[in-house]
ROSEVEX-403026 format. One record per residue: residue in three letters; x, y, z of N, C-alpha, C in turn; chain; residue number from 1. Coordinates in steps of 0.1 Angstrom, whole numbers. Last residue first. Example, Ala and Ser with C-alpha at 12.3 -4.5 7.8 and 13.67 -1.06 7.14 Angstrom:
2
   residuo     nc1     nc2     nc3    cac1    cac2    cac3     cc1     cc2     cc3   cadena   num
       SER     128     -22      71     137     -11      71     129       0      79        A     2
       ALA     132     -57      78     123     -45      78     132     -33      78        A     1
This chain:
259
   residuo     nc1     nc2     nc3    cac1    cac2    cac3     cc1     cc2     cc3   cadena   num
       UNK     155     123    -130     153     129    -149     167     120    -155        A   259
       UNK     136     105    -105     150     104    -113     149     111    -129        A   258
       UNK     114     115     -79     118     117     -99     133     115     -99        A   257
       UNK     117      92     -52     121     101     -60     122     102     -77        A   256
       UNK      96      79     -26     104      78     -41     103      93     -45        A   255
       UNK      86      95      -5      95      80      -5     103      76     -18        A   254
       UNK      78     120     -11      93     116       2      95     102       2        A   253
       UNK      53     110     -27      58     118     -24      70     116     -11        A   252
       UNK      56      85     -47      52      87     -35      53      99     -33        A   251
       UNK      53      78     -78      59      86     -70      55      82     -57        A   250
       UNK      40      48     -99      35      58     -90      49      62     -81        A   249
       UNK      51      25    -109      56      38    -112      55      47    -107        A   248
       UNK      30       3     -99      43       5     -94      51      16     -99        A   247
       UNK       9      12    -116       4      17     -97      23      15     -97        A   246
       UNK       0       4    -137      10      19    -139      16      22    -120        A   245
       UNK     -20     -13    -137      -3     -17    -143       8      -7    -141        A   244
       UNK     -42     -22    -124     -33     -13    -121     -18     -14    -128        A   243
       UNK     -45     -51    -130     -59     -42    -130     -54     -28    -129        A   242
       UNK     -27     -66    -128     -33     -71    -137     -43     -55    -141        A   241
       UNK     -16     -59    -101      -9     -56    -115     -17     -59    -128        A   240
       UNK     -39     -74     -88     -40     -61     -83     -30     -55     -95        A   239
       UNK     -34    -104     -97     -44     -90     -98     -44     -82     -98        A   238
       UNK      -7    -105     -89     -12    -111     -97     -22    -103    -102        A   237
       UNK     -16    -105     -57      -6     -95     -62      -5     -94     -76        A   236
       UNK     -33    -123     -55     -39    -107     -45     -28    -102     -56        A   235
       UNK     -15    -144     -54     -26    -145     -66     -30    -126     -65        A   234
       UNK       0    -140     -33       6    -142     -45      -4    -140     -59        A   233
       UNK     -15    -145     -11      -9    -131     -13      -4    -130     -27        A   232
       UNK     -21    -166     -13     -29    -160     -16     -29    -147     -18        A   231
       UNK       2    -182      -9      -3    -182     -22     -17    -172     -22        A   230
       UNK       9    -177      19      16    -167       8      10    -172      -3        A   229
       UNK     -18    -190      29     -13    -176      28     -10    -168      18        A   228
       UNK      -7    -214      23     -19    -210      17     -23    -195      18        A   227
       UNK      15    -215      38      18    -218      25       6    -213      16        A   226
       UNK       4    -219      64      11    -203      58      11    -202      46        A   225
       UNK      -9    -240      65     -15    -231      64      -9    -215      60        A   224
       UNK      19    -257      62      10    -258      50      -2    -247      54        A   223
       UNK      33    -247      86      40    -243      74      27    -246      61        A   222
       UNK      25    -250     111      21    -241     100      18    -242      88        A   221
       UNK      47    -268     120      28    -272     121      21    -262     115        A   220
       UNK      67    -250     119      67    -260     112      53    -268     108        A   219
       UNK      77    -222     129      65    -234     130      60    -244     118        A   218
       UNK     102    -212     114      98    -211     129      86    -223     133        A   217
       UNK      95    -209      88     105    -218      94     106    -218     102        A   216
       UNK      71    -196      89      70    -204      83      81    -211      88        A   215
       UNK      82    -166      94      76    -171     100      75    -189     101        A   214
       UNK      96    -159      68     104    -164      81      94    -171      90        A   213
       UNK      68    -160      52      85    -172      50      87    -176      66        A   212
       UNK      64    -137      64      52    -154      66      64    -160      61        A   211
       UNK      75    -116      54      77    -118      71      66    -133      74        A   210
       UNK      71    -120      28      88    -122      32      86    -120      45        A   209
       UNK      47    -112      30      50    -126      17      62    -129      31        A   208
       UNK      47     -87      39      40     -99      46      46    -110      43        A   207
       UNK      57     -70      15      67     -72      31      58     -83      41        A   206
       UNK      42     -77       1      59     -80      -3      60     -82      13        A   205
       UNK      16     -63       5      20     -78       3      34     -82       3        A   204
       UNK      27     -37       7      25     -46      20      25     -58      17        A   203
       UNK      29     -28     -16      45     -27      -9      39     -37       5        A   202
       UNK       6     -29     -28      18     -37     -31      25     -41     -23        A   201
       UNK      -2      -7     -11     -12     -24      -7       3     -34     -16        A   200
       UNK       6      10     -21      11       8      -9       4      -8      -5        A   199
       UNK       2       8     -45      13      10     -45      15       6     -28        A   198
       UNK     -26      20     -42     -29       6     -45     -14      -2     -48        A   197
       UNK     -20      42     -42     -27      36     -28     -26      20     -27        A   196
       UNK     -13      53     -63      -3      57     -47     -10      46     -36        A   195
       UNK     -35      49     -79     -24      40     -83     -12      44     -69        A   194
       UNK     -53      63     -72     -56      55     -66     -41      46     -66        A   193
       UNK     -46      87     -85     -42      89     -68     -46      75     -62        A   192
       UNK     -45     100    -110     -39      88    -109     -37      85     -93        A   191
       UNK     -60     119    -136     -60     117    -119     -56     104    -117        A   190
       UNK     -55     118    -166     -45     125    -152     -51     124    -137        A   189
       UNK     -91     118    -168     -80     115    -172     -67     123    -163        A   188
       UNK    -123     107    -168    -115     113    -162    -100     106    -165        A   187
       UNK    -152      89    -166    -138      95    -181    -135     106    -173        A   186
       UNK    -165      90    -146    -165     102    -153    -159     101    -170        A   185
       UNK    -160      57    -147    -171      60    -148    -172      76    -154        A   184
       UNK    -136      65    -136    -135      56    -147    -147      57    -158        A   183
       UNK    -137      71    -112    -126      80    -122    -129      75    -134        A   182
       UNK    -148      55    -100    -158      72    -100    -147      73    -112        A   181
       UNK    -132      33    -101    -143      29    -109    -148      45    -108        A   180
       UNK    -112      44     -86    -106      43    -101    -121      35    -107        A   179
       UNK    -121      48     -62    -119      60     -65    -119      59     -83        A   178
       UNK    -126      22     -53    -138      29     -55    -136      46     -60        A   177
       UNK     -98      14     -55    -109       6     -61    -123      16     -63        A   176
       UNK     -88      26     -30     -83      27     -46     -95      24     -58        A   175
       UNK    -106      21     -13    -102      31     -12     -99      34     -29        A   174
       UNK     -97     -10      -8    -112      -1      -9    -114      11     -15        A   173
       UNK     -72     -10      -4     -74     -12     -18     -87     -10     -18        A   172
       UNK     -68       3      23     -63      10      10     -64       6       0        A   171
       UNK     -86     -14      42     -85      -4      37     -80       1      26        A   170
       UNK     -69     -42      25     -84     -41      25     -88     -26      26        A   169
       UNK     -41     -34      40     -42     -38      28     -58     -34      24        A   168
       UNK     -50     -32      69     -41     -20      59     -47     -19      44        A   167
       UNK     -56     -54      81     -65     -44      73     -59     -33      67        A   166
       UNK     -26     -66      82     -38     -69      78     -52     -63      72        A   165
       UNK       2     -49      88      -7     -51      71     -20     -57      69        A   164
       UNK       6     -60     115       2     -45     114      -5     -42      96        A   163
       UNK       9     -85     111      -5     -78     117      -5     -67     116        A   162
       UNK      32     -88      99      20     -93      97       4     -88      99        A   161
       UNK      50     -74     118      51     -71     102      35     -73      94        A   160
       UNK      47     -87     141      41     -75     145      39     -72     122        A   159
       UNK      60    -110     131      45    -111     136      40     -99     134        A   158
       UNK      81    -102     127      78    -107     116      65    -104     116        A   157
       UNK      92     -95     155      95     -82     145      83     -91     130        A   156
       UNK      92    -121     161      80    -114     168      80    -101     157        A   155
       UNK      93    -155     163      97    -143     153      86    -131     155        A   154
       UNK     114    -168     188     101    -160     188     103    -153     175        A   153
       UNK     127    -196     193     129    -184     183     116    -182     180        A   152
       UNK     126    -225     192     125    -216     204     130    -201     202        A   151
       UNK     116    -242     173     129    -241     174     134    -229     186        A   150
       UNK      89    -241     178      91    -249     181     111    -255     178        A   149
       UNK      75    -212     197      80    -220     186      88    -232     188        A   148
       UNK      47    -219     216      61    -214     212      65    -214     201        A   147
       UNK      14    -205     211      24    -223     211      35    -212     210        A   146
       UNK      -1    -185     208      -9    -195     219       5    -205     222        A   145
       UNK       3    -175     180       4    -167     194       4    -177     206        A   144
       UNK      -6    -191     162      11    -190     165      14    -185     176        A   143
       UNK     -33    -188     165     -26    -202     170     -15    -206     168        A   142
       UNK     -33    -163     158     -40    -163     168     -34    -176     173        A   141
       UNK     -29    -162     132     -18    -154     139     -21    -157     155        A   140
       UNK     -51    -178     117     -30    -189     119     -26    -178     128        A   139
       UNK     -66    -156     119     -68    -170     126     -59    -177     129        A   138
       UNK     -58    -139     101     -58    -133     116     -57    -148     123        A   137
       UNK     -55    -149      79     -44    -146      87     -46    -148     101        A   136
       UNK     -83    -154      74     -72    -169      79     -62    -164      84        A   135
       UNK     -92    -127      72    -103    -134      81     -87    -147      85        A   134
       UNK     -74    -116      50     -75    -112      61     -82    -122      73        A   133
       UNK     -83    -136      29     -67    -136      30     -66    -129      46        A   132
       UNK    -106    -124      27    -103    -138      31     -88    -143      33        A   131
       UNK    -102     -96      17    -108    -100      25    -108    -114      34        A   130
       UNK     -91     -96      -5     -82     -90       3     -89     -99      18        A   129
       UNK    -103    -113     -23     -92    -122     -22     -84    -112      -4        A   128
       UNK    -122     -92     -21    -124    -106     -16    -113    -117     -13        A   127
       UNK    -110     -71     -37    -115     -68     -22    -119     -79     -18        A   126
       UNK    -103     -85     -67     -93     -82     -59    -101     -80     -41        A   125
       UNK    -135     -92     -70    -123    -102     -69    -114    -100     -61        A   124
       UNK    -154     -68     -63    -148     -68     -69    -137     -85     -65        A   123
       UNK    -176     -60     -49    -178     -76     -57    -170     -73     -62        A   122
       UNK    -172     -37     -37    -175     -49     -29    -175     -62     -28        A   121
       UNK    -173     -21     -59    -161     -24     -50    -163     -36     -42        A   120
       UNK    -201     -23     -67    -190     -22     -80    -178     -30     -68        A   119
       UNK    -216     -18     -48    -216     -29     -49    -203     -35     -65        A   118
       UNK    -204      12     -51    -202       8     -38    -205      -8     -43        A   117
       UNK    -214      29     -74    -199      19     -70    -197      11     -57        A   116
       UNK    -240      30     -71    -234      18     -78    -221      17     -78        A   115
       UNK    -250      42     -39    -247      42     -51    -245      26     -59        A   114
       UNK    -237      34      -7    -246      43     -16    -242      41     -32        A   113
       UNK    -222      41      14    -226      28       9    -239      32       2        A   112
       UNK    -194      62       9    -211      60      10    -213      46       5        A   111
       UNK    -165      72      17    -171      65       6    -182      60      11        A   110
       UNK    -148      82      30    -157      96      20    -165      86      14        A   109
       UNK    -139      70      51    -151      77      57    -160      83      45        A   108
       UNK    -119      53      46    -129      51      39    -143      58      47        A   107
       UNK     -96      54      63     -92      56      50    -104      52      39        A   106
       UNK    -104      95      78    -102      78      79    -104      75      63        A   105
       UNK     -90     121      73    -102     115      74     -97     100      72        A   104
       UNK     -71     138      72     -70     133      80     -84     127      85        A   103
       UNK     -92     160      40     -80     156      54     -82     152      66        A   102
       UNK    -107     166      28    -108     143      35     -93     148      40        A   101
       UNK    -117     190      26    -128     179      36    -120     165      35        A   100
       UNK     -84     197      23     -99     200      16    -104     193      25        A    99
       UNK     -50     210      15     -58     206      23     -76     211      19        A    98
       UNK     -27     215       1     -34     215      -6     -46     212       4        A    97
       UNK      -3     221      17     -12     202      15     -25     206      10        A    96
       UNK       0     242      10      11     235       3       8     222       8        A    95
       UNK     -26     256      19     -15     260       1     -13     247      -1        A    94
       UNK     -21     253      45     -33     246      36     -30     248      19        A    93
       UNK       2     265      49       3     251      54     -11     244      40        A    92
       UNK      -3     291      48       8     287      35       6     268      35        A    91
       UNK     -26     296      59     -29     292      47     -20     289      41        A    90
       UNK      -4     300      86     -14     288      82     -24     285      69        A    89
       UNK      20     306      74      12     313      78       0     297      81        A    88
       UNK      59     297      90      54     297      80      34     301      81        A    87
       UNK      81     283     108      83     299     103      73     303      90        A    86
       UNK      75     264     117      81     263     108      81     273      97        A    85
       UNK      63     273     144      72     271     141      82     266     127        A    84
       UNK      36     285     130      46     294     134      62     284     141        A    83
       UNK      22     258     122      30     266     110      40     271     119        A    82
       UNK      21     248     145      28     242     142      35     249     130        A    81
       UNK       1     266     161      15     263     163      26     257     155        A    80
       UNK     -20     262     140     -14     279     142       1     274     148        A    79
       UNK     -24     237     144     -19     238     137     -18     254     133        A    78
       UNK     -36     243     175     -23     233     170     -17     237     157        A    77
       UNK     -58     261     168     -49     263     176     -31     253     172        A    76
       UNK     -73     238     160     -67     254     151     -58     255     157        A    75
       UNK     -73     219     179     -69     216     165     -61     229     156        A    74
       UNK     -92     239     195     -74     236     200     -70     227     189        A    73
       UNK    -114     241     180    -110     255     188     -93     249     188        A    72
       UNK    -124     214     179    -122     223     173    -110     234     172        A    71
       UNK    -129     210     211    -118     199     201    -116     210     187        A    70
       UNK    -147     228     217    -138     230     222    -123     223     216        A    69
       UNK    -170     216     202    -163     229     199    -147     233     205        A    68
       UNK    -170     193     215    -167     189     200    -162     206     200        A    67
       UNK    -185     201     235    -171     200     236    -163     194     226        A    66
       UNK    -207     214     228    -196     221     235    -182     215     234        A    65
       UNK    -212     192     217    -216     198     208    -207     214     217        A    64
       UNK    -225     177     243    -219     174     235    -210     184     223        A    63
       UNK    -223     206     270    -233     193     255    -222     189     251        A    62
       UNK    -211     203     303    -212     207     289    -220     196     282        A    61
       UNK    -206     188     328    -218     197     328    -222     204     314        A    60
       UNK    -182     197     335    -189     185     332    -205     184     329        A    59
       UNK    -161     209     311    -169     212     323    -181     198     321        A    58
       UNK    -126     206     302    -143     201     294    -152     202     309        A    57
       UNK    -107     206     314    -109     216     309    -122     216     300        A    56
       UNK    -103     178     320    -101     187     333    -113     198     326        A    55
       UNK    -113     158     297    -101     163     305    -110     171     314        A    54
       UNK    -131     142     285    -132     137     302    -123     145     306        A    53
       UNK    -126     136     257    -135     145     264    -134     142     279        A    52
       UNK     -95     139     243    -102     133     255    -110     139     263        A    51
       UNK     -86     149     227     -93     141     221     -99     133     233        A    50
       UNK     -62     169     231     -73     174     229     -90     168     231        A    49
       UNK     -40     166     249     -51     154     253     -62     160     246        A    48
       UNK     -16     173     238     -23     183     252     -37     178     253        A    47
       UNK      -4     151     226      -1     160     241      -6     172     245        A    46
       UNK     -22     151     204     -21     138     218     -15     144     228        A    45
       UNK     -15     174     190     -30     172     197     -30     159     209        A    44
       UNK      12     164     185       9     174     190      -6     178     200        A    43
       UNK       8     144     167      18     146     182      16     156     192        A    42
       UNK      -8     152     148      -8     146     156      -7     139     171        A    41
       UNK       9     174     136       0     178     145      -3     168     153        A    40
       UNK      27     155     125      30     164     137      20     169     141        A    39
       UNK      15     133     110      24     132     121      25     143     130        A    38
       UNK       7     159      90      -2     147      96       4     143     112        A    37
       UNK      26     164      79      26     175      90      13     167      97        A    36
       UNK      61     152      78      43     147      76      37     158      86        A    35
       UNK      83     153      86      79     160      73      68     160      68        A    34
       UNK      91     144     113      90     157     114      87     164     103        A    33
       UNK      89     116      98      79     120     105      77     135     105        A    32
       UNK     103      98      81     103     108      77      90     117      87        A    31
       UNK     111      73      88     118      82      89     113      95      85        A    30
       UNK      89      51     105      90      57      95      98      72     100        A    29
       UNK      74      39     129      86      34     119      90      35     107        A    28
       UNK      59      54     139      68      47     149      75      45     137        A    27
       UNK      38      53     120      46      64     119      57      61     127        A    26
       UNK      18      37      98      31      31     106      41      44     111        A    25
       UNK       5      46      70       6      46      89      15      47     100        A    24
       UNK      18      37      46      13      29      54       9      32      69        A    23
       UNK      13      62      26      22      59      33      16      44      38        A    22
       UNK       1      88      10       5      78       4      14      65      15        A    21
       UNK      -8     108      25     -17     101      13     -10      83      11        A    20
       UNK      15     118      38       2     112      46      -1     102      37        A    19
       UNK      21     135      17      27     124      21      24     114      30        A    18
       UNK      15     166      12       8     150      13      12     135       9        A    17
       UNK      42     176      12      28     180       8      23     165       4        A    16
       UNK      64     176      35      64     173      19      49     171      23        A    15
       UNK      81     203      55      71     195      58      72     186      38        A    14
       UNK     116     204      62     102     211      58      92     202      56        A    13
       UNK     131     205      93     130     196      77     120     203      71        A    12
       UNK     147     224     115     137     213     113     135     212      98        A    11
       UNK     167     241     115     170     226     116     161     220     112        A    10
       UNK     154     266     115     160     268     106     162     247     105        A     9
       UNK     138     263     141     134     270     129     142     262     119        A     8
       UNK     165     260     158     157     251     153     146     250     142        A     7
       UNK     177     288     153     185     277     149     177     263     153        A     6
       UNK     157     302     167     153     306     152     169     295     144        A     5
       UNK     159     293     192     149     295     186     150     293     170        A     4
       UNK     181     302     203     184     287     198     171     285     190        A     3
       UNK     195     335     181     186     330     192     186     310     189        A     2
       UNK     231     338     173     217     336     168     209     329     179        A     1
């Protein structure tokens, strides 16, 4: 059998929006070759689609040329990517269901417009997210500057920290202004905020338990961390309070229906 059509066959199959629900973090996440997010991604970075200055952009083009030309090799990418996974390119948009907010930032669809917008804005939960963000960043800036003081860098902890800071604020934006439209229609069975507001969960946990470790490392902290994890703690408090169903939420490829 060609080696061709025995990679075909090895590679994993993609799982239908799994993007949606994730934290980003694709470096550290197993399931990459099944995000087709991830892969075209990979894909469009290696052949520099996104860099108007290549070679292949005339210097001398509009704008508006070479936005076409970004166009033109996206298709193109994802023509490659079905055909290697032996599959059509409507089968791809079939099975991610794919519409206008794919691979759209995690708050481009939302207009500062309207009445949900000051609905989400003044919400408790997006404030506690908010100021919880602004001191992090601050205590992460005057851990960065001093050693530690038992000479144990907690760095896997740090990076844990900072990589969830606007995470969190993104995706409970996001949640928040989908489940007040949802709320507002009377709309029933659409539950996509509870996947989002499941991942802001999963980041508080994993912050809470990387500011501990942190915490026994610097000692001169320890009462500004302390104010931290109680703010993470109240943030989490809420966010169950307002979402009670979000921890049941599926993911798609990270949790599984158990019947």
């Amino acid at each position: 059998m060609a080696k061709k059509k025995l990679k075909k066959q090895d590679e994993p199959g993609f799982i239908p929006g799994i993007y949606n629900y994730c934290d980003r973090w694709c470096e550290k996440c197993r399931l990459q070759l099944q995000c087709v997010s991830f892969v075209m991604g990979k894909k469009i970075e290696e052949r520099g689609v996104f860099n108007l200055e290549c070679n292949e952009v005339k210097e001398n083009d509009s704008l508006w040329e070479r936005l076409k030309s970004i166009f033109e090799s996206t298709c193109e990418v994802l023509q490659e990517v079905a055909e290697e996974r032996g599959m059509k390119v409507e089968d791809v948009y079939a099975l991610e269901q794919i519409d206008r907010g794919f691979f759209e930032e995690e708050m481009g669809h939302v207009l500062k417009e309207g009445k949900m917008y000051p609905m989400v804005e003044n919400s408790d939960i997006l404030k506690i997210c908010q100021v919880y963000e602004h001191w992090a960043d601050r205590c992460l800036e005057k851990i960065l500057k001093f050693p530690s003081e038992k000479g144990v860098s907690p760095g896997e902890d740090i990076e844990i920290v900072s990589w969830y800071l606007d995470l969190m604020q993104a995706k409970m934006r996001r949640a928040l202004h989908t489940y007040y439209v949802q709320e507002e229609a009377e709309m029933c069975g659409a539950d996509d905020y509870n996947g989002w507001v499941k991942v802001v969960l999963i980041s508080i946990e994993r912050s809470d338990i990387s500011w501990k470790n942190i915490q026994k490392s610097y000692a001169e902290y320890a009462t500004e961390i302390g104010h931290l994890r109680a703010m993470l703690g109240q943030l989490k408090t809420d966010i169950e309070r307002q979402f009670p169903y979000a921890r049941k939420f599926l993911r798609p490829g990270f949790e599984k229906c158990v019947n």
